[in-house]
Structures are given as C-alpha cells and as structure tokens.
C-alpha positions as a Markdown table, in Angstrom:
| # | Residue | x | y | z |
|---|---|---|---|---|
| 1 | Unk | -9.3 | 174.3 | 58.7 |
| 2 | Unk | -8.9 | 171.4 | 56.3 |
| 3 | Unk | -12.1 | 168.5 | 56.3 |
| 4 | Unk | -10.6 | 165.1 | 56.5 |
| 5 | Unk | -12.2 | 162.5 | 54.0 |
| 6 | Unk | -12.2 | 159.2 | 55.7 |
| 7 | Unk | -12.3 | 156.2 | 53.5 |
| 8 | Unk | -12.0 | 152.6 | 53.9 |
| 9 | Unk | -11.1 | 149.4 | 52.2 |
| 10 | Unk | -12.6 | 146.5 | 53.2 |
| 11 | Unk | -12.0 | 142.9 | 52.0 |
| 12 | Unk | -14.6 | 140.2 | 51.6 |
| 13 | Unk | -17.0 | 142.8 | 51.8 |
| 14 | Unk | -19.9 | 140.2 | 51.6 |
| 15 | Unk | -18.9 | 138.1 | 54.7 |
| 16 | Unk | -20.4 | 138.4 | 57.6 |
| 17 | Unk | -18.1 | 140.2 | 59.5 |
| 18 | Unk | -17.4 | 142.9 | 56.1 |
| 19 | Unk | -21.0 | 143.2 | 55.9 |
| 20 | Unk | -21.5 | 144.4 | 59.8 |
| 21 | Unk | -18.0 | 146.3 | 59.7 |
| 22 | Unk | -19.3 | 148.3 | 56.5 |
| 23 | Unk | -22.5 | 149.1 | 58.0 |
| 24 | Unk | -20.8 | 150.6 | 61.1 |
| 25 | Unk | -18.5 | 152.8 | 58.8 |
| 26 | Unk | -21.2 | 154.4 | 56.9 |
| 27 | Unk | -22.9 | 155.2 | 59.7 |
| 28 | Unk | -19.8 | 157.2 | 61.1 |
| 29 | Unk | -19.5 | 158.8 | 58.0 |
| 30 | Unk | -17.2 | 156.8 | 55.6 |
| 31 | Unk | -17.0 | 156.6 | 52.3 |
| 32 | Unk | -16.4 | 152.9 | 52.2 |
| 33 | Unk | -15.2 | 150.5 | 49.0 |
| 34 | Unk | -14.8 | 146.5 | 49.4 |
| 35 | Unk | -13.5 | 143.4 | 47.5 |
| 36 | Unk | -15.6 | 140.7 | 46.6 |
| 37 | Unk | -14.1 | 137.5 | 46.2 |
| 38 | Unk | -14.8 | 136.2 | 42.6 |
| 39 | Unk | -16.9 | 132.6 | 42.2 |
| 40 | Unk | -19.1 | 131.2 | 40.1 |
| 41 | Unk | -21.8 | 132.1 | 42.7 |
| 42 | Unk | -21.6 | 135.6 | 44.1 |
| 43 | Unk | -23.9 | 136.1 | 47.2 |
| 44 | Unk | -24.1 | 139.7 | 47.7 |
| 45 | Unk | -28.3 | 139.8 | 50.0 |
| 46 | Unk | -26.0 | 140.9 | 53.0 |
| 47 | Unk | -24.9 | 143.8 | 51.5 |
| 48 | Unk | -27.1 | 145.0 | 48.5 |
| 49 | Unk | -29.4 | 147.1 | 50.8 |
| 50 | Unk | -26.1 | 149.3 | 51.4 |
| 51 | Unk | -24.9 | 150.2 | 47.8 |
| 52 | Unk | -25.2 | 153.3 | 45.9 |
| 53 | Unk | -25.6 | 152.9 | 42.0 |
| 54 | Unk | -23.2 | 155.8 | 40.9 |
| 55 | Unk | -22.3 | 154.0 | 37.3 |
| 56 | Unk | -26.3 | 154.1 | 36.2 |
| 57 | Unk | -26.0 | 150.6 | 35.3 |
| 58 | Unk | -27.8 | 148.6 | 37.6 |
| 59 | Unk | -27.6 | 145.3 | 37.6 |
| 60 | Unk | -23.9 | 144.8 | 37.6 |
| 61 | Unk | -22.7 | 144.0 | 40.7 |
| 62 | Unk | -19.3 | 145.2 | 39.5 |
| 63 | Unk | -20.6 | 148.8 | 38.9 |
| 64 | Unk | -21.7 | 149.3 | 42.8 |
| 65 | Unk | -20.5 | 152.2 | 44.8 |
| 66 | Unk | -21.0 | 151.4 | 48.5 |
C-alpha cells in the first residue's frame, strides 16, 4: 500500500480567504505552498504564525516553507 502525499498550491496566500483555506489544509494533513503577490508593502501577520523556516534564514519572507 502506497501513502499518498497531498499537497496544495494556494494563491494570494496572505488574503483572507488563503490565509483561513491554508490553515484548514494543514490541519488535514497538507503539505501546503502559496504565492504572495509582490508590492512594495507585503503584509504577511495573517499568515506568519503558520510557516516553517526550512532555509535557516529567517527573516526572508521569500525563504518560508508553510
């Protein structure tokens, strides 16, 4: 018996609505990646209790494994 790996992609990850759907995937057990829209202001306080630091650069937003 083979494990499926579920993974998901989500877009505007720091919306509102990317913010809620990536909580609910991680707490089914996805590995889950998103897209942030790039501006000269990046608000990511919806989201940054959520990521995982794989890179060991903290501090770059860029770097973040969610």
């Amino acid at each position: 018996m083979t494990s499926t790996r579920k993974v998901a992609l989500i877009t505007g990850i720091t919306g509102q609505d990317g913010s809620y759907l990536t909580e609910l995937l991680l707490t089914k057990g996805y590995e889950v990646n998103g897209l942030i829209r790039r501006s000269s202001n990046i608000n990511t306080q919806r989201i940054n209790h959520m990521y995982i630091d794989e890179s060991g650069l903290a501090g770059k937003f860029g770097q973040k494994c969610f």
